[in-house]
GUTILO-283656 format. One record per residue (C-alpha): z, x, y; residue in one letter; residue number from 1. Coordinates in pm, whole numbers, padded with zeros to 5 digits, always signed. Layout:
<pts>
z Z; x X; y Y; residuo a; num NUM
...
</pts>
This chain:
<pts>
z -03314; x -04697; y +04490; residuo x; num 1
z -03454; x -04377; y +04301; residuo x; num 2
z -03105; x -04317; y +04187; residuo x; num 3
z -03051; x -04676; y +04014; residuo x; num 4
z -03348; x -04626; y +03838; residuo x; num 5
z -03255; x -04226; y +03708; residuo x; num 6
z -02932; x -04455; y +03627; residuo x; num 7
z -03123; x -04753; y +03413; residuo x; num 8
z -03387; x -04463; y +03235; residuo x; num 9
z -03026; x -04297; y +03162; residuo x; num 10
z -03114; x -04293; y +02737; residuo x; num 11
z -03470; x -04179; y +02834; residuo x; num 12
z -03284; x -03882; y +03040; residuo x; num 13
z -03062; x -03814; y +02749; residuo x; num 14
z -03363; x -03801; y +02485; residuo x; num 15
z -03531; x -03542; y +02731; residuo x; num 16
z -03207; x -03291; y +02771; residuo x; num 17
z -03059; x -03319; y +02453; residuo x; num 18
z -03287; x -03019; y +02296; residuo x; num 19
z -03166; x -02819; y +02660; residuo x; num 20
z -02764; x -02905; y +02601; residuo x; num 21
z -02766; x -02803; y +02219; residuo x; num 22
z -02977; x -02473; y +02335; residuo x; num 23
z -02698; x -02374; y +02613; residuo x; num 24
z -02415; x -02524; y +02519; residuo x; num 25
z -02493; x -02263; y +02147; residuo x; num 26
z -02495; x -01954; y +02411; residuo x; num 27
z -02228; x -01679; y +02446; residuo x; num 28
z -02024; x -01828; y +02698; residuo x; num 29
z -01985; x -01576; y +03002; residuo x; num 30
z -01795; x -01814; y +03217; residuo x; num 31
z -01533; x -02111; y +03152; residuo x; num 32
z -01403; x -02464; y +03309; residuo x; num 33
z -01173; x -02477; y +03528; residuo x; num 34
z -00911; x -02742; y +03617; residuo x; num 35
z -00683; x -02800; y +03924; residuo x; num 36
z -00423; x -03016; y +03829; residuo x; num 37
z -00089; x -03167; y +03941; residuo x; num 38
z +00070; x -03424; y +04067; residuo x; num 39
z -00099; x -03690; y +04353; residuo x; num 40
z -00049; x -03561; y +04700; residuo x; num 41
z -00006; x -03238; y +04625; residuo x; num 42
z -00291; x -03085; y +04843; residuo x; num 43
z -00494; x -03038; y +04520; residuo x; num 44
z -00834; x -03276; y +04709; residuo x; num 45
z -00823; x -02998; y +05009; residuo x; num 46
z -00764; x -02724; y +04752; residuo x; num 47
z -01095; x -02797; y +04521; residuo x; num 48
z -01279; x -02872; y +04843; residuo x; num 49
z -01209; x -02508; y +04973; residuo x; num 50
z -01268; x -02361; y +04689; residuo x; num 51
z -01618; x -02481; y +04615; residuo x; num 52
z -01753; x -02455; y +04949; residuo x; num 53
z -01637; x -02091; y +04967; residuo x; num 54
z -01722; x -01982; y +04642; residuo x; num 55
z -02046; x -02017; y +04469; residuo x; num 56
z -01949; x -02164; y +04146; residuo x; num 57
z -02029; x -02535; y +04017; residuo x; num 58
z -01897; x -02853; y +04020; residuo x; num 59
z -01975; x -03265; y +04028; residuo x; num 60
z -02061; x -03387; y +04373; residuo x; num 61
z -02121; x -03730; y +04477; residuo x; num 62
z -02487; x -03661; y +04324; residuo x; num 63
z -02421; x -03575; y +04009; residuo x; num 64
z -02157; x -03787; y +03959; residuo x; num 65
z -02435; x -04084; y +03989; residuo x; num 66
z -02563; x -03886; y +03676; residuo x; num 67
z -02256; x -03874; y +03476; residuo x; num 68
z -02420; x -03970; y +03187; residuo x; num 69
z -02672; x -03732; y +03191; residuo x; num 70
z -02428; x -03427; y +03346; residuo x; num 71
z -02723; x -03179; y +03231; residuo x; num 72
z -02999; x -03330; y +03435; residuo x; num 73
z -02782; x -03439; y +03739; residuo x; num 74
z -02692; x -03066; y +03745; residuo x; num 75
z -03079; x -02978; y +03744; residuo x; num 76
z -03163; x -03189; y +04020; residuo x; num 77
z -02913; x -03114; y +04254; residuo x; num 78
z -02948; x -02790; y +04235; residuo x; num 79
z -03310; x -02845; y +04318; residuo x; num 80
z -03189; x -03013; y +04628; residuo x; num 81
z -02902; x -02825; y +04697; residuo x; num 82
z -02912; x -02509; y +04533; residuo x; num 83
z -02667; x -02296; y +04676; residuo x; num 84
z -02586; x -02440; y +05037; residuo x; num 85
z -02187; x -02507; y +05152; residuo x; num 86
z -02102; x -02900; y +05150; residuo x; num 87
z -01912; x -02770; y +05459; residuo x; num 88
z -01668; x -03124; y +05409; residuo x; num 89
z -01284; x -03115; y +05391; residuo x; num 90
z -01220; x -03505; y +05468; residuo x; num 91
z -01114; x -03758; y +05182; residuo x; num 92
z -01002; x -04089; y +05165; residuo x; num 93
z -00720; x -04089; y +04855; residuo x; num 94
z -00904; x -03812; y +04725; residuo x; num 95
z -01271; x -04004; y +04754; residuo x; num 96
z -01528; x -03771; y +04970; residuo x; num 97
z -01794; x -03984; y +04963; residuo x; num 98
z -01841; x -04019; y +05330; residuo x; num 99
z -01939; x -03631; y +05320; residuo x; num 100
z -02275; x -03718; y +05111; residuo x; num 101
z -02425; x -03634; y +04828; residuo x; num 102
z -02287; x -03258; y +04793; residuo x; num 103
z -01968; x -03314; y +04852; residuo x; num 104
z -01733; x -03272; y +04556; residuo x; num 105
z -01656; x -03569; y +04363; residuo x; num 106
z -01356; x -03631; y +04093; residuo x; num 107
z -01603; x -03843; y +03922; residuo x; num 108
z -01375; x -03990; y +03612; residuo x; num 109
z -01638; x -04172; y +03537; residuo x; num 110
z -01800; x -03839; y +03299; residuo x; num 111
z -01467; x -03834; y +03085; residuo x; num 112
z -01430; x -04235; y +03078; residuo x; num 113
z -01759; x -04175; y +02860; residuo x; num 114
z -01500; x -04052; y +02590; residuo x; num 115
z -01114; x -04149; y +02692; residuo x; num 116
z -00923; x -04458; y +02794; residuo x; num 117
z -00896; x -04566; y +03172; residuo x; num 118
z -00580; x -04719; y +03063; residuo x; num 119
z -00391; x -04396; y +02913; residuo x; num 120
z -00359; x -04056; y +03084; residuo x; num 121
z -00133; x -03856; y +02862; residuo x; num 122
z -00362; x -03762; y +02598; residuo x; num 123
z -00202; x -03502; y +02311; residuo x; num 124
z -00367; x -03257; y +02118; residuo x; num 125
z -00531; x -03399; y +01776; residuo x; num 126
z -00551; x -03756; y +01954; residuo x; num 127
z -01005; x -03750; y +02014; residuo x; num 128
z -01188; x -03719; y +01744; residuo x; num 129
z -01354; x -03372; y +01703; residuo x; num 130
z -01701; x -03575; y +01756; residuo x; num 131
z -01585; x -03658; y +02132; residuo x; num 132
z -01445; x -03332; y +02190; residuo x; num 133
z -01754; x -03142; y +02062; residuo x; num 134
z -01978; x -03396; y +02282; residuo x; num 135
z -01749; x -03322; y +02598; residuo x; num 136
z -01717; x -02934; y +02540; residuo x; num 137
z -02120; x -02970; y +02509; residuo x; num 138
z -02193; x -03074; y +02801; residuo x; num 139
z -02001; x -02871; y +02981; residuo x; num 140
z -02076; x -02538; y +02818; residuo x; num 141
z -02467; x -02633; y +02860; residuo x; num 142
z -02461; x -02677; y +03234; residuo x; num 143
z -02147; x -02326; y +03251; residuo x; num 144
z -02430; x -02117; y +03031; residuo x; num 145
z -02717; x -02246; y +03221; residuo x; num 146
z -02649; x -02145; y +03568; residuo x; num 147
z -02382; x -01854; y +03453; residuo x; num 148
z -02121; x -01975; y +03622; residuo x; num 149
z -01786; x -02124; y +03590; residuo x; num 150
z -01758; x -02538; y +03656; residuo x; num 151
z -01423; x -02641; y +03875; residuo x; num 152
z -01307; x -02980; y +03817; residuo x; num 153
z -01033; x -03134; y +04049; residuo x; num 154
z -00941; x -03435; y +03783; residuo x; num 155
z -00565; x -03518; y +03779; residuo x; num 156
z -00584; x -03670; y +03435; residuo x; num 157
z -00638; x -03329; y +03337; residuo x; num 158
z -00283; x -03211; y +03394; residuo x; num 159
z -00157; x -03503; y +03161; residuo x; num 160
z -00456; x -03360; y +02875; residuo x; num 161
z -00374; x -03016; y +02861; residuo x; num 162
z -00397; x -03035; y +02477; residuo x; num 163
z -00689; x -03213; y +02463; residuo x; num 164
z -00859; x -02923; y +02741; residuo x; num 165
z -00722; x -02624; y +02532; residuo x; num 166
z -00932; x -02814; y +02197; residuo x; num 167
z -01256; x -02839; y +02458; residuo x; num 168
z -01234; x -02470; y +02555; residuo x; num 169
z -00931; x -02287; y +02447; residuo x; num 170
z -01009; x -02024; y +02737; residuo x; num 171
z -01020; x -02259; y +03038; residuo x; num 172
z -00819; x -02166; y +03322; residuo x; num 173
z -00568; x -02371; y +03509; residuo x; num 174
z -00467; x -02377; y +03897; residuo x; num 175
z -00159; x -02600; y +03902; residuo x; num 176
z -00074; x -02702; y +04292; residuo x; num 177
z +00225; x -02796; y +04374; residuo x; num 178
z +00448; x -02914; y +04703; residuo x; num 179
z +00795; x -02980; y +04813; residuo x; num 180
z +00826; x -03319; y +04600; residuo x; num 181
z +01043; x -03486; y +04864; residuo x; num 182
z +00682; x -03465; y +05087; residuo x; num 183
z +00476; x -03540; y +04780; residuo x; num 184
z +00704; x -03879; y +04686; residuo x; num 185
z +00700; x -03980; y +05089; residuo x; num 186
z +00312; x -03965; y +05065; residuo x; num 187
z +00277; x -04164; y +04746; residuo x; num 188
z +00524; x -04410; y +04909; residuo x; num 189
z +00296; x -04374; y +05216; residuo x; num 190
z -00045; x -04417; y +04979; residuo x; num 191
z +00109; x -04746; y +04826; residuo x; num 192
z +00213; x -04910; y +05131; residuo x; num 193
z -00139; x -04820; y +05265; residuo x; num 194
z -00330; x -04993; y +04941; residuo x; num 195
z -00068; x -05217; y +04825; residuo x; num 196
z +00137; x -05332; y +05105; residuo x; num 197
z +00435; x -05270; y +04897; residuo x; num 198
z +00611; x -04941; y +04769; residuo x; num 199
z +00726; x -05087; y +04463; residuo x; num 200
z +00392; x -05127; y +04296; residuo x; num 201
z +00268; x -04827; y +04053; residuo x; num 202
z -00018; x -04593; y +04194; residuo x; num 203
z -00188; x -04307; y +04063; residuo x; num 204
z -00128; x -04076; y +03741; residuo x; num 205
z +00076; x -04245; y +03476; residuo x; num 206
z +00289; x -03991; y +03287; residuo x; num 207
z +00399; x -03986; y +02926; residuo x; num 208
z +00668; x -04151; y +02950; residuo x; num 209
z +00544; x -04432; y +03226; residuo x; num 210
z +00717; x -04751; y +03053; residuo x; num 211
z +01035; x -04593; y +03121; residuo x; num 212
z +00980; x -04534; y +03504; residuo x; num 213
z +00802; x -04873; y +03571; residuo x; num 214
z +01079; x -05067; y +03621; residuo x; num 215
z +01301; x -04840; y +03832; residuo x; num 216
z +01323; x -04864; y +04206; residuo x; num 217
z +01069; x -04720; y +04385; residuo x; num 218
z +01270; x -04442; y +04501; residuo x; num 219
z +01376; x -04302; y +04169; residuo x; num 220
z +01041; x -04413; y +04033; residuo x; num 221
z +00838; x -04197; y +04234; residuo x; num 222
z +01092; x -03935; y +04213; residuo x; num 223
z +01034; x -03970; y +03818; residuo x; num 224
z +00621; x -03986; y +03833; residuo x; num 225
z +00602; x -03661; y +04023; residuo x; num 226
z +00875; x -03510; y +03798; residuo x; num 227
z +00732; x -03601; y +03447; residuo x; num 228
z +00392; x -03546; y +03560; residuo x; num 229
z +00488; x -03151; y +03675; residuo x; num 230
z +00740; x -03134; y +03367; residuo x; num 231
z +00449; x -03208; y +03138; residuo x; num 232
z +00185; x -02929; y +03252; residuo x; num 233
z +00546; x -02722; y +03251; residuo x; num 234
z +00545; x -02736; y +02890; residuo x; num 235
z +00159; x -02781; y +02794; residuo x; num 236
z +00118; x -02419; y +03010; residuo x; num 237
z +00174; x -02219; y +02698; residuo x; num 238
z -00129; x -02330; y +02508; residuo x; num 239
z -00304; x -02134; y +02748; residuo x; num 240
z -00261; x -01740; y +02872; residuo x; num 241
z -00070; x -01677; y +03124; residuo x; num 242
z -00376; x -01536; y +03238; residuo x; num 243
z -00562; x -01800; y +03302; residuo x; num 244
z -00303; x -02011; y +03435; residuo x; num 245
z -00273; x -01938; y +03800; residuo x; num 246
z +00089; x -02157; y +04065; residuo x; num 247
z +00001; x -02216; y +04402; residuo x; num 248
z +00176; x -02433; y +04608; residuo x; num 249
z +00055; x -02608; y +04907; residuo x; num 250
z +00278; x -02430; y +05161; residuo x; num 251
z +00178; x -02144; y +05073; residuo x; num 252
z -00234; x -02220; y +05135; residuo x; num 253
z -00136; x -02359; y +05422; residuo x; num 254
z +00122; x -02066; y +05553; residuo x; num 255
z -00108; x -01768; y +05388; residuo x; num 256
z -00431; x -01937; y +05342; residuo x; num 257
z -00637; x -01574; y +05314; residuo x; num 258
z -00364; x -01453; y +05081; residuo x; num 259
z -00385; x -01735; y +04874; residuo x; num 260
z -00768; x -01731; y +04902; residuo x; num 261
z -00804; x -01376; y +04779; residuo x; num 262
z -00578; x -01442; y +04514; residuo x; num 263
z -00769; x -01742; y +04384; residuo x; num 264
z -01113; x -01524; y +04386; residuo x; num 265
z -00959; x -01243; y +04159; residuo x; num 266
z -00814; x -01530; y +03906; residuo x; num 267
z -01176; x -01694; y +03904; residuo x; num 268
z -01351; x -01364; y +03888; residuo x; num 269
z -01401; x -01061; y +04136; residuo x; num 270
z -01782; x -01110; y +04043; residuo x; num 271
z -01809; x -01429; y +04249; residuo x; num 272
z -02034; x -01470; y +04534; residuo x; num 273
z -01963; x -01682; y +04842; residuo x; num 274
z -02112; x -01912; y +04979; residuo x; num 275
z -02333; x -01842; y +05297; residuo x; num 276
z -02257; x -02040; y +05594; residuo x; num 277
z -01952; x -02186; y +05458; residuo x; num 278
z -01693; x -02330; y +05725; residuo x; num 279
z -01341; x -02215; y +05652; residuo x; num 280
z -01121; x -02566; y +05735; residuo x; num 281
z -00856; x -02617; y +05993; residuo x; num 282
z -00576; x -02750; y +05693; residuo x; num 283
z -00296; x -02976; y +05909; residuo x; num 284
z +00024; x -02889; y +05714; residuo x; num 285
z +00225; x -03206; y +05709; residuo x; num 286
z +00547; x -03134; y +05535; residuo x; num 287
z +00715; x -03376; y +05787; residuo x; num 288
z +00926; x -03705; y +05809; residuo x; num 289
z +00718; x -04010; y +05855; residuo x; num 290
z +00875; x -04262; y +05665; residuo x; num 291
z +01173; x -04469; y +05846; residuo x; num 292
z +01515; x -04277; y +05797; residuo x; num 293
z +01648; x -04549; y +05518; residuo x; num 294
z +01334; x -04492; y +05314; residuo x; num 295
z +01360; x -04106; y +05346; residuo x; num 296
z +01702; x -04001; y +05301; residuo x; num 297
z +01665; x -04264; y +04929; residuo x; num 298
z +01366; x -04061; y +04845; residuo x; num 299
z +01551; x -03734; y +04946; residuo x; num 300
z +01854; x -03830; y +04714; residuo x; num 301
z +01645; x -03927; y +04418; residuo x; num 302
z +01450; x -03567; y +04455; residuo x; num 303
z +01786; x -03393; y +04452; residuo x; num 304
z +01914; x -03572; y +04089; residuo x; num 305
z +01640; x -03346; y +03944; residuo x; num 306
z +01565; x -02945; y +03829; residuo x; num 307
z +01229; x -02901; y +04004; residuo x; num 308
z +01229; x -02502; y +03842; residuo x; num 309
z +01271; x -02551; y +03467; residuo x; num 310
z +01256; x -02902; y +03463; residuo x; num 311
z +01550; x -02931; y +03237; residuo x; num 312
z +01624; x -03281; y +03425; residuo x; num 313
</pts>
């Protein structure tokens, strides 16, 4: 109840933190956004759960997500209720945590909706008007300078807007997970039969080049989604440092999960806290058949027609 009405006195909200916004987002910035990105099924929902209950950085839960019109004041309040406490939750449904409550990291696509089409996920540099992009890099940078720290956002879009991220904040940085994508393509297949009921209908990210792929089978088609999808952040990786653009792959956080860890906190910053009380999660590696042997060894054939290094395919 108290949230639907923050929600309906949204333009009252804005009035009040719009003075707050243009005062941060004008500050040096000390810290930056950053993205995970990939392809679906790639580990990436267990991946940005670790990493903000360990860590003590920011990011959109459930909460604030309720807020995303107002990202400055949703922000503000839960860290009133929050403040700095572990969400301690590493269960999703298709990436959705909201079962875990109101701290739990959310994707929340509804904030960059605000700005750019549902419809269209490739998004190339030059395509939003500077307007939008100085609105989105706003409030961002207002909520990054306010609490001095950086802002992780698991949105999968993101991987497909690289050029679009790099005009927001040109020093971002980018964790791009990966997996085997003959496991990847068997759990999309999986996901659609789950939703759909059928394997042949079109779920998730749609790449560049998704009118080509839609009519395939959905062997090669799924094959081709995870392939274009990777290919893409391949080539959009250079308008960023190397740097601040950081490969993991889900084998190896599940195989070396401190390594990995301890890798990830030097690439966000050394200076990071963590978070007290936080759980470290039991992650069930499931790089396994579990499709029906037809099914699989298609899939495993389609995976095989294509360069998954340089993506020269």
């Amino acid at each position: 109840m108290i949230l639907k009405s923050l929600r309906y006195t949204s333009p009252l909200i804005k009035q009040f933190e719009k003075s707050k916004i243009e005062y941060y987002a004008s500050r040096c910035e000390k810290n930056v956004p950053v993205f995970i990105i990939g392809a679906p099924r790639t580990g990436s929902t267990i991946l940005y759960q670790i990493l903000t209950n360990t860590f003590d950085v920011l990011y959109i839960n459930n909460l604030v997500c309720k807020l995303y019109r107002n990202l400055h004041f949703g922000f503000w309040l839960s860290n009133i209720i929050f403040h700095k406490k572990p969400h301690n939750c590493f269960i999703s449904e298709y990436g959705d945590s909201v079962n875990c409550g109101y701290n739990a990291p959310c994707e929340c696509g509804e904030f960059w909706y605000r700005w750019l089409p549902k419809n269209k996920h490739f998004i190339a540099k030059g395509e939003i008007q500077k307007e939008s992009i100085k609105e989105i890099r706003n409030n961002i940078f207002s909520v990054i300078n306010k609490y001095d720290k950086p802002l992780i956002f698991k949105n999968m879009n993101a991987g497909q807007r690289l050029g679009l991220i790099s005009e927001i904040a040109p020093n971002a940085k980018i964790i791009f997970i990966k997996r085997n994508p003959l496991y990847t393509a068997q759990s999309i297949l999986q996901t659609r039969r789950g939703i759909f009921n059928d394997i042949s209908k079109w779920w998730s990210l749609m790449p560049q080049n998704y009118d080509e792929l839609v009519d395939l089978n959905p062997y090669e088609q799924v094959a081709k989604q995870i392939y274009y999808l990777e290919k893409q952040i391949y080539m959009d990786s250079t308008l960023f440092s190397k740097e601040n653009f950081f490969t993991l792959t889900y084998e190896q956080l599940c195989n070396d999960y401190i390594d990995v860890m301890n890798k990830i906190h030097y690439f966000l910053g050394n200076g990071i806290q963590k978070r007290k009380n936080a759980k470290t999660p039991q992650i069930k590696f499931s790089n396994s058949q579990k499709l029906e042997d037809t099914v699989f060894s298609k899939l495993k054939t389609e995976i095989n027609k294509l360069d998954w290094y340089d993506y020269k395919s």
